[in-house]
N, C-alpha and C positions, 0 to 999 in steps of 0.2 A: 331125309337121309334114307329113310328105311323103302323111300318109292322107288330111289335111286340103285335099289339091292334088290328090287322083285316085287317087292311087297303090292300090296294091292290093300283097296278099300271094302275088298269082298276078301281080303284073306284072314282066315279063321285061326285065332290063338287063344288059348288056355288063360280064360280069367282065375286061376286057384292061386294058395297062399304058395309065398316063395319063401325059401331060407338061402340067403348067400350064405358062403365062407368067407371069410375075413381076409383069405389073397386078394379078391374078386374086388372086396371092398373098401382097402387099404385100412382097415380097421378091427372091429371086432365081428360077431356072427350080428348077421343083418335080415332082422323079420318083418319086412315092411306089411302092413294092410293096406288094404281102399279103404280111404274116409268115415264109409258108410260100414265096415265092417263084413259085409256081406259077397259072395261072389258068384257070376253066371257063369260059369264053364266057361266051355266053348261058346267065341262072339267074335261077331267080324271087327277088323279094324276101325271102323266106319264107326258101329255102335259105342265101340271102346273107349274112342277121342269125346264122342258124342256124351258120354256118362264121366267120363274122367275116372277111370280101371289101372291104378298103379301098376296091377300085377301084372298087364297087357303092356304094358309102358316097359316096366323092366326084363321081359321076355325077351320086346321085341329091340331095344340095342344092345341086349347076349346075343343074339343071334344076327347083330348089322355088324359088334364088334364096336365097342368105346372106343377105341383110337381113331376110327372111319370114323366116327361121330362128332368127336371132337375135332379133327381135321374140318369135317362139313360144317361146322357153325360158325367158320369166321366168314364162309360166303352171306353170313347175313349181319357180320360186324361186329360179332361177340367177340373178347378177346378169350383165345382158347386159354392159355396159363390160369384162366381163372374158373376154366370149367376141369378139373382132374377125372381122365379117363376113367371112371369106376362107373361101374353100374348105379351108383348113387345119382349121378349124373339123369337118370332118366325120370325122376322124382325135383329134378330142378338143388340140387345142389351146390352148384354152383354161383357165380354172384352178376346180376345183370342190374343197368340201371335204369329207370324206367324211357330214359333218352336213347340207350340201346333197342330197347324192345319197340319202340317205335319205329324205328330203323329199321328193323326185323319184319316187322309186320307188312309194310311198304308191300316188300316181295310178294305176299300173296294180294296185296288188293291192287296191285297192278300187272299181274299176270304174269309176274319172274323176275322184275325190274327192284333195284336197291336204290333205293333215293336218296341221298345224301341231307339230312335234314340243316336249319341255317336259322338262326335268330334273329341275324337284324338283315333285312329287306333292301332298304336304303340310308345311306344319310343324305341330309340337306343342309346348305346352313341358314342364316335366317333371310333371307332374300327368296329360298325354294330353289335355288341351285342343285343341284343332284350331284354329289362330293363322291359319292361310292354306291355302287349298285349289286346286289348280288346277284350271281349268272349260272343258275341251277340248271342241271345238266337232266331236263324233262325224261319219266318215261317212255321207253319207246326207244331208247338212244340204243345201238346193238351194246355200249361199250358196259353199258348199268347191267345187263343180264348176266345173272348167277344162276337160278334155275331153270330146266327145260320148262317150256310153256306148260308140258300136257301135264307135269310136276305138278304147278302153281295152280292148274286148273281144278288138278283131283283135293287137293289141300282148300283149296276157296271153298269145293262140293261139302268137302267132312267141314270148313270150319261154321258154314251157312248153316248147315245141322245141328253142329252146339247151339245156335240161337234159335234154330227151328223149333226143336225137342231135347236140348241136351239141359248143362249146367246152366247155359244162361236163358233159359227161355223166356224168362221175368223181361228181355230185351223186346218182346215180341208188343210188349205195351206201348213202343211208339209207333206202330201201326203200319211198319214198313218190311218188305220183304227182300231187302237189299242190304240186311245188315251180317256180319261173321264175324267170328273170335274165338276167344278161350278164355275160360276162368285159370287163375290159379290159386293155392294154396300150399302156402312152404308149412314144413315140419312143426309142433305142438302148436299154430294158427298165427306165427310172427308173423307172416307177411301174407296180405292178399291182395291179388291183382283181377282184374279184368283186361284184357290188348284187345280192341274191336275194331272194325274199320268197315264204311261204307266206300264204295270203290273211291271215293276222290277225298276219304278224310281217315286218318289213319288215329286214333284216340288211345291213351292209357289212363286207368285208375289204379293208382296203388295205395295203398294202407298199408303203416308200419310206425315203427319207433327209431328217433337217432338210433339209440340203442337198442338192438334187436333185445326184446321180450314179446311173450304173449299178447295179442291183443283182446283174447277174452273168450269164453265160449264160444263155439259156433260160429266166431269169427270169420267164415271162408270166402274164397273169392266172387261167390254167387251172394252171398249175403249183404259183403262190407262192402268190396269194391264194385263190383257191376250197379249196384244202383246212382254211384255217383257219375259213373259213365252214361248212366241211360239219361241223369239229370244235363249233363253237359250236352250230350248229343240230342236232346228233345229242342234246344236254340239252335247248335250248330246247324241244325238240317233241316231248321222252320220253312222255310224256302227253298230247301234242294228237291229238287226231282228224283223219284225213284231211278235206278240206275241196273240194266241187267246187263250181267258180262256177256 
């Protein structure tokens, strides 16, 4: 969203602490940190994404404007009602399920395109008859593009980074140079995610409870969830070919 308003992967925003007001936030006074406690000033978007920089995060949709934000996320199949425009919203406040985020991710490992994900394949009955088939509408279709290409192009560059040198680098152990994503991690460590995707496999690991609580110290998404993603995707990809966009 924020490529879509100027921004760039070389534009430079203010890593320091933030204090919202409580209009902002539909709540009370709101002092988020980064993870790590720590902050670099001035840093490019690029590094920002790459480190996972809250305070870069909530700058930058103050100044894209929550409501533009919230409009922009249903092009990738979140339902907006459940993302409420507050700046909270750039912290992941909102509620996604990991079949959404799937969905989501699509867009960037196929270069703009939203795939419509589907469970069952075919049926037969017991003869091998072919009863129903499912008829997926391939990328590439003009009708699937939601974002401009050179969009999805700059987003693959910053998300190929997170695995290069950023949160998930630990991804960098299956040996391949075709992998992108993003860690995440919700508020006091309830939830941890990894979303990776080599160009033809789109993968999610999430950690969590029915009932959201803590899942423990240190719990974050580089810790809990990215290692079960790299366990999955070390079979899924035993035989795929590296792949460069």
């Amino acid at each position: 969203a924020a490529l879509e308003k100027g921004f760039t992967p070389a534009t430079i925003i203010n890593d320091a602490p933030v204090v919202v007001d409580p209009f902002l936030t539909g709540g009370l006074v709101w002092e988020p940190k980064n993870y790590e406690g720590t902050y670099d000033g001035p840093i490019s978007m690029r590094t920002a994404l790459v480190h996972s920089k809250n305070m870069v995060a909530i700058r930058i949709l103050q100044s894209i404007g929550t409501q533009y934000a919230q409009d922009y996320i249903s092009r990738f199949g979140f339902d907006a009602d459940k993302h409420p425009p507050y700046l909270t919203m750039a912290l992941g406040a909102g509620s996604v399920t990991p079949w959404q985020m799937a969905r989501a991710y699509t867009v960037f490992a196929t270069g703009g395109y939203k795939i419509e994900p589907y469970v069952i394949q075919r049926i037969v009955d017991d003869r091998g008859n072919v009863l129903a088939e499912g008829q997926p509408v391939p990328a590439g279709d003009p009708s699937l593009r939601v974002i401009d290409p050179r969009n999805a192009f700059l987003m693959d560059s910053m998300l190929h980074d997170v695995v290069r040198r950023g949160t998930a680098a630990r991804a960098n152990s299956l040996g391949r140079k075709d992998l992108a994503g993003k860690t995440g991690t919700t508020n006091d460590l309830v939830d941890a995610w990894f979303t990776g995707y080599q160009p033809g496999i789109v993968a999610i690991a999430w950690l969590g409870f029915d009932q959201p609580r803590k899942l423990g110290g240190n719990e974050t998404g580089a810790v809990a969830a990215l290692p079960i993603w790299i366990g999955c995707m070390a079979k899924a990809l035993q035989n795929v070919p590296e792949v460069f966009m």
